[in-house]
C-alpha positions in Angstrom: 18.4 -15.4 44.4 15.6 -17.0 46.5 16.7 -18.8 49.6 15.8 -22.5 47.4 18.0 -21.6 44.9 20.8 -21.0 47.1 20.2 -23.1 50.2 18.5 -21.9 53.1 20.4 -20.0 55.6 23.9 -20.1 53.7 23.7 -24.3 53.5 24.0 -26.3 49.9 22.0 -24.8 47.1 18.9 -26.9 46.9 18.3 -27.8 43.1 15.3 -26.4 41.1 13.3 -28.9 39.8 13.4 -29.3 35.8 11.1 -27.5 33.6 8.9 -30.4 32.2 8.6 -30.1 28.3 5.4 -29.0 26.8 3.9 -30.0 23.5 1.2 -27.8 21.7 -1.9 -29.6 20.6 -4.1 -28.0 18.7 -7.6 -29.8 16.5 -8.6 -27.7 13.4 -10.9 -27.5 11.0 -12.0 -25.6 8.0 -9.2 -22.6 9.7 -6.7 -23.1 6.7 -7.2 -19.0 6.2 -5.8 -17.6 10.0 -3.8 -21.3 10.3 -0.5 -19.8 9.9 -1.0 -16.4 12.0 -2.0 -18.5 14.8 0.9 -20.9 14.7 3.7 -18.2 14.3 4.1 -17.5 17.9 4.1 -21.0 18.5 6.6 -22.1 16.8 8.7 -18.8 17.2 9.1 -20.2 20.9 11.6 -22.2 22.1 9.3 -23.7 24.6 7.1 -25.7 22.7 8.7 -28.7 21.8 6.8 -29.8 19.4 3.3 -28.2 17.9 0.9 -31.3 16.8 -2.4 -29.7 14.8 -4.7 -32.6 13.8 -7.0 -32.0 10.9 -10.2 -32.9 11.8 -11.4 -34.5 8.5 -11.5 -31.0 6.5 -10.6 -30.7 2.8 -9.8 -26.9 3.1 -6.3 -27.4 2.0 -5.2 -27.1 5.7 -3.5 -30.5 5.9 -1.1 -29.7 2.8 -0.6 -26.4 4.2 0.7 -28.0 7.3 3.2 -30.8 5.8 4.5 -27.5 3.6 5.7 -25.9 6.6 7.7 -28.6 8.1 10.5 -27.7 5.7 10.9 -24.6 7.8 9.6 -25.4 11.2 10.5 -29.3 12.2 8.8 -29.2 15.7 5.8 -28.8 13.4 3.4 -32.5 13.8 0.5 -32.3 11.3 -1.7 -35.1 11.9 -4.6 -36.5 9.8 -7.9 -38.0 11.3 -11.6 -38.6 9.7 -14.0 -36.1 10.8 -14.9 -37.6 14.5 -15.0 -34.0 16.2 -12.7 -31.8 18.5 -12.7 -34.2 21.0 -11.4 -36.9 19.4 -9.1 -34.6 17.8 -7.7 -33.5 21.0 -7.3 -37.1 22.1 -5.7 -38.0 18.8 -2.7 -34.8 19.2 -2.3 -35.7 23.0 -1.3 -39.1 21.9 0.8 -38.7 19.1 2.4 -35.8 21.8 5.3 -36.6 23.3 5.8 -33.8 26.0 5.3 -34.4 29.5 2.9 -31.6 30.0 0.5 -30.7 26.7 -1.0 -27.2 26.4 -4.5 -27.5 25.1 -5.2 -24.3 22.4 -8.1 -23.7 20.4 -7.0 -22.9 16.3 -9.2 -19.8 16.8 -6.5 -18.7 19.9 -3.5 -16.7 19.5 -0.5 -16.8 21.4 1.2 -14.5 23.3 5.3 -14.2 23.8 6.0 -16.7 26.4 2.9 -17.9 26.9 4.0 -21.6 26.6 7.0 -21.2 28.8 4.9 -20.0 31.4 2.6 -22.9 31.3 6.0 -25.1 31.3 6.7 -23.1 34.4 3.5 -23.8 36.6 4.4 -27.4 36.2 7.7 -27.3 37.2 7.1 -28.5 40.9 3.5 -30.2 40.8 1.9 -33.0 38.6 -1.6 -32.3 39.8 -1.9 -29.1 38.5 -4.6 -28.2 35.6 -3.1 -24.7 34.5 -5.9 -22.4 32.7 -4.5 -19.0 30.8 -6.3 -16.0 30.0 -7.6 -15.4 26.4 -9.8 -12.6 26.3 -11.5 -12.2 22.9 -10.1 -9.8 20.3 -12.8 -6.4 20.3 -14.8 -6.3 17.1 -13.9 -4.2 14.5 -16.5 -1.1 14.1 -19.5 -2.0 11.6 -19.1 -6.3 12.2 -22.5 -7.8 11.8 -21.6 -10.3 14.3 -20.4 -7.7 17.0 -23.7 -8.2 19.0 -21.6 -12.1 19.7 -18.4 -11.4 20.3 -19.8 -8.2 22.7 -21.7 -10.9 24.5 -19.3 -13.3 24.6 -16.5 -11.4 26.5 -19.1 -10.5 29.0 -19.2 -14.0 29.7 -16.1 -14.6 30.0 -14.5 -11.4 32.0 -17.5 -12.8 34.6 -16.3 -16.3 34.7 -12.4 -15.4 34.8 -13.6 -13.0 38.1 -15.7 -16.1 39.7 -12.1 -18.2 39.0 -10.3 -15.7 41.1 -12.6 -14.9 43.5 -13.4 -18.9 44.1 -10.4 -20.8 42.5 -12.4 -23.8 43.5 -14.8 -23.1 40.6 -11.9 -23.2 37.9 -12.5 -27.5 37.5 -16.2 -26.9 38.1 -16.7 -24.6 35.0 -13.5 -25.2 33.1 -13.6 -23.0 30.2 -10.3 -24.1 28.0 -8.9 -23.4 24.7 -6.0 -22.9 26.7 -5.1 -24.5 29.4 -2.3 -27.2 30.3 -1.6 -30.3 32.4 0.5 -33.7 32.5 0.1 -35.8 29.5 0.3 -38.8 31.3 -3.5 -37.8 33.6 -5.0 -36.4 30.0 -4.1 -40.3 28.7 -5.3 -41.8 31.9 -8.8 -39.5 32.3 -9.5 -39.1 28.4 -10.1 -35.8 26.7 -13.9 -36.7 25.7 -16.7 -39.0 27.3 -18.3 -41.7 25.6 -21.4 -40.2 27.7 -21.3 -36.7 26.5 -22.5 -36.2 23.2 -23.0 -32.4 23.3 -21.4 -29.9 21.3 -21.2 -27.4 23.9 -19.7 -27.4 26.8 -17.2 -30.9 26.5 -14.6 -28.7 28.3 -16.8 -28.5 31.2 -17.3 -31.6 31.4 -13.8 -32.6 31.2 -12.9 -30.3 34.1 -15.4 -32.3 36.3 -13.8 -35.5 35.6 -10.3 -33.9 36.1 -11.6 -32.6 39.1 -13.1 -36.5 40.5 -9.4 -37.3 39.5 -7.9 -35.7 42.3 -6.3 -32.5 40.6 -6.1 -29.1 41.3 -7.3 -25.8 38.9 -5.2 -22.8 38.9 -6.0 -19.3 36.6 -3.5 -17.0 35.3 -4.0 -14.0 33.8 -0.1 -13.9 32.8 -0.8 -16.4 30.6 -1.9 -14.6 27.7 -3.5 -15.4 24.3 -6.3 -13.8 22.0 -9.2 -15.5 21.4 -10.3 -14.7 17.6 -13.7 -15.5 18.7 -16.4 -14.7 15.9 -20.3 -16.3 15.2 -22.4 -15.2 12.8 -26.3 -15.0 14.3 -27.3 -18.3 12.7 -24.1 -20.1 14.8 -25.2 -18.1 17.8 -28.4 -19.5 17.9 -27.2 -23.0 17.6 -24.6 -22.7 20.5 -27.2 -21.3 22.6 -29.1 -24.3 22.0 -26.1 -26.4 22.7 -25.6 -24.4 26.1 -28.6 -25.2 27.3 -28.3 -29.2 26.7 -24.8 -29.4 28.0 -25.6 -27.6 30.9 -28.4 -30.3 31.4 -26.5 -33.0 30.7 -23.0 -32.4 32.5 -25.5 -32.0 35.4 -27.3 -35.4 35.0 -23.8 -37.0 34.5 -21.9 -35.4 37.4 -24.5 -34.9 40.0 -23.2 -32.8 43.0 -20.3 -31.6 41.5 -22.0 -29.7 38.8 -24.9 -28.8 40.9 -28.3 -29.1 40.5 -29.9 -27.0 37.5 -32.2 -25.1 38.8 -36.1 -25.3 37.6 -35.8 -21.3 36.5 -32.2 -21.0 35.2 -33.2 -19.1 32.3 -35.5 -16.8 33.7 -33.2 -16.1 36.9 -32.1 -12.4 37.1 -34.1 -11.8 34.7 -37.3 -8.5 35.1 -40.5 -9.8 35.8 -42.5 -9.4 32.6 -39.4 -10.9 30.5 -38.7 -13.8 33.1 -42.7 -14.6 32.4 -42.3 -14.3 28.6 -39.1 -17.2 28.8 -41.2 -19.3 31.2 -44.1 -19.1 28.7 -41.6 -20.3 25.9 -41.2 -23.9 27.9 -44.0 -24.2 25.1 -42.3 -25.2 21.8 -44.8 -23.1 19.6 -44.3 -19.9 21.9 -40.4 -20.4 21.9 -40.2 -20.8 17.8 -42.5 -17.6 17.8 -40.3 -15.9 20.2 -36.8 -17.3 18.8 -38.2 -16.0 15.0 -38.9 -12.4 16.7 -36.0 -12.1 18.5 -33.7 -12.8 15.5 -35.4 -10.6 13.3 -34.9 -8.2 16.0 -31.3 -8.8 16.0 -30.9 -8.6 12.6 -32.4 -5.2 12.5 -31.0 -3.8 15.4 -27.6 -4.4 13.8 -28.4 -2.9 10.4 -29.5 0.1 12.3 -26.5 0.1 13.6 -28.3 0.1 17.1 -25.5 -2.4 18.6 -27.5 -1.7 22.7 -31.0 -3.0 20.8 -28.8 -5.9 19.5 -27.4 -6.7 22.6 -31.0 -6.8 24.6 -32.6 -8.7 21.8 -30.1 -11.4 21.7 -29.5 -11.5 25.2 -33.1 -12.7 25.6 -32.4 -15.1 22.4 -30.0 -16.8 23.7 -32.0 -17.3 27.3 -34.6 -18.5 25.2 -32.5 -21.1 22.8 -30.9 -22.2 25.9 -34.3 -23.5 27.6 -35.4 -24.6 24.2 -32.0 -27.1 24.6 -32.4 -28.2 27.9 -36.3 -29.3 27.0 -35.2 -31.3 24.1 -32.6 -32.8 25.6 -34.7 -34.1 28.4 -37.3 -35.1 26.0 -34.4 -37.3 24.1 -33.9 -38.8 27.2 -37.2 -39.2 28.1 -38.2 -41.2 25.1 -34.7 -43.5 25.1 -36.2 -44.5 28.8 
């Protein structure tokens, strides 16, 4: 027993402060297929409270999946919305929540036993805390197509869990959720989604920044464990890329010096010299759409090779490539709104 549980040097034991409840919220759409899978541990654990899944305007069946399974599971809170996008989904189940602390999980993001207790935990003593978990993406399976994505994907994010632990002061800076928790009360007060940021990519980063200007404090923990059943076909890869790019841009136009600067060669950084020249010379829109078009085939026939290190290279330089391709169009967007 540690010496708060049982008073300090022999005196009155000092009471533990309560476990604050936690609700699940979780936006979907067009996941009726891996729905249930993903909810099971969820609603096998006595911690959750209650598990709200809003339906972001999807016809897949998922909302009458969801009112079916209430029989069994009460906690269960499908909610209904037009399509308006995560965001507003997230803002829609944090308000029909009623826990004081609401863990944030993707519908693509698997649970691990005791993973919402352990979020309930962190919270325990503070109200300032912004509590990310650990959800490393499930290896794919030999022969995927997509493998090239998922391969680059965890690479990513093994190297920005590291940078959370080796500078914890980076974890609001480049919040990467999908699961993570804090007080329901700051989410209500701060708002999941800007009325500013109209990217696809990268919201969550965004939101971390604001969270951050609101006075609170990010913690990591790998303990708090989930799989990410992460997949994107090439065509989706290209797209986020793309959508990198801008939000990067953007969340750095909105939030100044606590995003930092971007950096006039961000995409060619790190890169060798002959294939840092080749992304500088796609700042062109006719060289990029050459270069994307090659790059893609090159995927593409890397991976029915079965040549998953060719893959790798040729999308790595796709994705550097998409990503400047996003920034410039974004700044050109702004450019001609004035």
């Amino acid at each position: 027993m540690s010496d708060r549980a049982r008073g300090r040097y022999g005196g009155p034991a000092m009471p533990l402060p309560p476990v604050p409840t936690v609700s699940v919220v979780m936006p979907t759409y067009n996941r009726r297929a891996q729905l249930r899978s993903v909810l099971a541990p969820l609603l096998a654990d006595p911690a959750a409270s209650e598990v709200v899944v809003v339906v972001d305007g999807c016809d897949d069946g998922s909302l009458q999946d969801l009112e079916a399974m209430t029989a069994e599971h009460p906690q269960l809170v499908p909610v209904w919305q037009e399509n308006a996008g995560e965001g507003a989904a997230r803002q829609a189940g944090v308000e029909r929540a009623t826990g004081d602390v609401v863990l944030l999980l993707d519908d693509d993001v698997e649970a691990e036993g005791g993973l919402v207790a352990g979020h309930a935990r962190r919270h325990a003593d503070r109200a300032d805390l912004v509590v990310l978990g650990y959800m490393p993406p499930v290896p794919p399976q030999a022969g995927d197509p997509d493998a090239f994505s998922v391969l680059l994907y965890a690479e990513a994010y093994e190297g920005r869990c590291e940078s959370y632990e080796n500078d914890p002061d980076l974890i609001l800076r480049h919040l990467w959720a999908g699961n993570v928790s804090l007080r329901r009360a700051t989410v209500l007060e701060v708002g999941v989604g800007s009325d500013v940021y109209d990217e696809r990519y990268h919201p969550d980063r965004e939101f971390g920044l604001r969270l951050l200007a609101h006075g609170l404090t990010g913690v990591f923990d790998r303990g708090l464990r989930a799989r990410h059943h992460y997949q994107r076909p090439l065509d989706a890869f290209v797209r986020d890329a793309r959508s990198q790019g801008a939000g990067w841009t953007l969340v750095s136009q909105l939030h100044g010096e606590d995003a930092g600067a971007l950096p006039a060669d961000r995409f060619e950084a790190g890169l060798p010299a002959p294939v840092a020249a080749l992304v500088h010379l796609c700042r062109r829109p006719r060289a990029a759409a050459l270069a994307s078009a090659a790059l893609t085939a090159g995927v593409r026939a890397a991976t029915t090779a079965g040549n998953t290190r060719a893959a790798l290279a040729c999308a790595r330089l796709l994705r550097r490539v998409e990503q400047q391709r996003g920034a410039i169009e974004l700044r050109r967007r702004h450019a001609q709104r004035g």
